[in-house]
C-alpha positions as a Markdown table, in Angstrom:
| # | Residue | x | y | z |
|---|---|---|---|---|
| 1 | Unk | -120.1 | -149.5 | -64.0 |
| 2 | Unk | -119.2 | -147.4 | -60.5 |
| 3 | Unk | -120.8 | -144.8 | -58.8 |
| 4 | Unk | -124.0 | -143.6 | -58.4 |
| 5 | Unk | -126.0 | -142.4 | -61.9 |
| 6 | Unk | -129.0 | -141.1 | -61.3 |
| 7 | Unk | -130.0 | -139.6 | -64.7 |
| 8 | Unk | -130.3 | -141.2 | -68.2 |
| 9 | Unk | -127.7 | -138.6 | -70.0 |
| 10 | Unk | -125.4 | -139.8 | -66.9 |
| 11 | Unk | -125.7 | -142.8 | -67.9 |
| 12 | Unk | -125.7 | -142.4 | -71.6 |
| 13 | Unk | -122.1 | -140.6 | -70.9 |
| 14 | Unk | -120.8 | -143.4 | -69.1 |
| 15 | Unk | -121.9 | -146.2 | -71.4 |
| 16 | Unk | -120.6 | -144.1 | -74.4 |
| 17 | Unk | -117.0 | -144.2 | -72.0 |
| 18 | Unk | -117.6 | -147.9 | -71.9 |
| 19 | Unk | -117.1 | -148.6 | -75.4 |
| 20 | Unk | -121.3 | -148.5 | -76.2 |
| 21 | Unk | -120.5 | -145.0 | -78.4 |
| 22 | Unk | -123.5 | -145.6 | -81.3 |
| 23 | Unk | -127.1 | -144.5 | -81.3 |
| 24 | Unk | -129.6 | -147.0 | -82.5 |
| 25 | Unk | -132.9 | -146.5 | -83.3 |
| 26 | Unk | -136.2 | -148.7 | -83.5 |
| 27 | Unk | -136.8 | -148.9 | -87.8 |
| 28 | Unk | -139.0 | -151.3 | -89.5 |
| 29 | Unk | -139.5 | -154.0 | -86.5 |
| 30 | Unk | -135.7 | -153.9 | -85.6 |
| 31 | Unk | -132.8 | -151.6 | -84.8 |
| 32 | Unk | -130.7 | -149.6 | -86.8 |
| 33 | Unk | -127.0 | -148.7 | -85.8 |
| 34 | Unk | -126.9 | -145.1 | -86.5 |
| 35 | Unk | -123.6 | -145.1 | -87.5 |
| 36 | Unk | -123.3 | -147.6 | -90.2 |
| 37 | Unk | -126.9 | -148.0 | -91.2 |
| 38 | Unk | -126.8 | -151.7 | -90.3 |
| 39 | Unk | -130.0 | -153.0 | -89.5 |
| 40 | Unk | -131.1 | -156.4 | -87.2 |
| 41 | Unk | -134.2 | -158.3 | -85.8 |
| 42 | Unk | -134.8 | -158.0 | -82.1 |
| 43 | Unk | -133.7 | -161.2 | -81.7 |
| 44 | Unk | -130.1 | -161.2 | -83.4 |
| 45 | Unk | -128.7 | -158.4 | -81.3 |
| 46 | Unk | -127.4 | -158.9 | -77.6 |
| 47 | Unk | -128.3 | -156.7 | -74.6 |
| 48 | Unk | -125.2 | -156.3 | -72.5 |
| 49 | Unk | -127.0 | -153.7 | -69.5 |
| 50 | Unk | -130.8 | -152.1 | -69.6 |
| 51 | Unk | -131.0 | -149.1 | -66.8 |
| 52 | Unk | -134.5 | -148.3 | -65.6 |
| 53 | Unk | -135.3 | -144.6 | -65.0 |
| 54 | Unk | -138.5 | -143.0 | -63.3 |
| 55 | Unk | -138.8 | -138.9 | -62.7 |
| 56 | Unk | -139.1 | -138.7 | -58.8 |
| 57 | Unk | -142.4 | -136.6 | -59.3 |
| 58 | Unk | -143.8 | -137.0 | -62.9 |
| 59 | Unk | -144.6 | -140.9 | -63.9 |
| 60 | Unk | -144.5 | -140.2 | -67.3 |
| 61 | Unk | -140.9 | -139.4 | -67.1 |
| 62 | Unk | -140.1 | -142.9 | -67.4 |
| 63 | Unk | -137.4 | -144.4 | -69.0 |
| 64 | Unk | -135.1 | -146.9 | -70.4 |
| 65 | Unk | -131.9 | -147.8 | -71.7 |
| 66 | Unk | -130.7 | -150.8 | -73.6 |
| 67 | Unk | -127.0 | -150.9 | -74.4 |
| 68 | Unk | -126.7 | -153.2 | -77.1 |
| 69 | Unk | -124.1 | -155.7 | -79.3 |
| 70 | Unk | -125.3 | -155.2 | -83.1 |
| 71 | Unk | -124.1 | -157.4 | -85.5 |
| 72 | Unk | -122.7 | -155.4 | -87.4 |
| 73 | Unk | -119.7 | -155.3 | -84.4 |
| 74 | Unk | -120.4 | -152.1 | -83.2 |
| 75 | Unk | -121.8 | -151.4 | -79.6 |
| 76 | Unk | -124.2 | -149.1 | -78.7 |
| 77 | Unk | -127.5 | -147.6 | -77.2 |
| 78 | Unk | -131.3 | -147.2 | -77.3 |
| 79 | Unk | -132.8 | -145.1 | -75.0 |
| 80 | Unk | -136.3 | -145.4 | -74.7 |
| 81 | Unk | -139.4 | -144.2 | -72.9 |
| 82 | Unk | -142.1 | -146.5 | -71.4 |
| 83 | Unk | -145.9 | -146.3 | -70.3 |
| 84 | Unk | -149.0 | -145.7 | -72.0 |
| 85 | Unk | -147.3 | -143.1 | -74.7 |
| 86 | Unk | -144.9 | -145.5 | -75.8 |
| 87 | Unk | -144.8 | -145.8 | -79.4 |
| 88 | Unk | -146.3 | -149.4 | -81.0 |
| 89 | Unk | -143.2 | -150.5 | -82.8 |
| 90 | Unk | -141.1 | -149.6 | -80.2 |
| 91 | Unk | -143.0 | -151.7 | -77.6 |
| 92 | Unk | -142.7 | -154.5 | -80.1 |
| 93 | Unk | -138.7 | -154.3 | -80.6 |
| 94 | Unk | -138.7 | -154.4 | -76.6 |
| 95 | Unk | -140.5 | -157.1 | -76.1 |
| 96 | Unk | -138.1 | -159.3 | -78.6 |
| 97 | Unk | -134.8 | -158.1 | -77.3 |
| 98 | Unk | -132.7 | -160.4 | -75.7 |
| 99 | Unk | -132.0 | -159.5 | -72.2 |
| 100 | Unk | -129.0 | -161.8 | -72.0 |
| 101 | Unk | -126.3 | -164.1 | -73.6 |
| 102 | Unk | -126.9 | -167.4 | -74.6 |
């Protein structure tokens, strides 16, 4: 990735550019490719990038974004926030990613 990004729809656009075009979101301890309905544990999916994103005056406008391999062969992302509101499962599904290849 080039140039300077400095907000998470930025970067969203780019990775979606990239190839990383599918929304995923956290369901039942795992994610689920919005596209195809596929679903996988934490820990059979591959992070390629994570972004980190705080708001320059408000720290609860944190945030982050995974862009992930599924299994199912398609690529995409999971933007999430962080802190003290994030949701449980969520937290869980983060925690169990795998940050990089094996």
């Amino acid at each position: 990735m080039t140039g300077p990004m400095d907000t998470l729809a930025d970067r969203m656009r780019q990775l979606e550019a990239a190839g990383w075009a599918k929304q995923l979101s956290v369901s039942d301890a795992g994610l689920r490719c919005d596209d195809c309905r596929c679903w996988a544990a934490p820990d059979d999916v591959i992070v390629d990038v994570v972004y980190r994103f705080e708001g320059p005056s408000d720290p609860a406008d944190e945030a982050v974004l995974f862009a992930v391999a599924m299994p199912c062969g398609h690529r995409g992302v999971l933007p999430a926030t962080y802190g003290k509101d994030t949701e449980p499962d969520v937290v869980d599904v983060v925690k169990r990613l795998r940050l990089t290849r094996d």
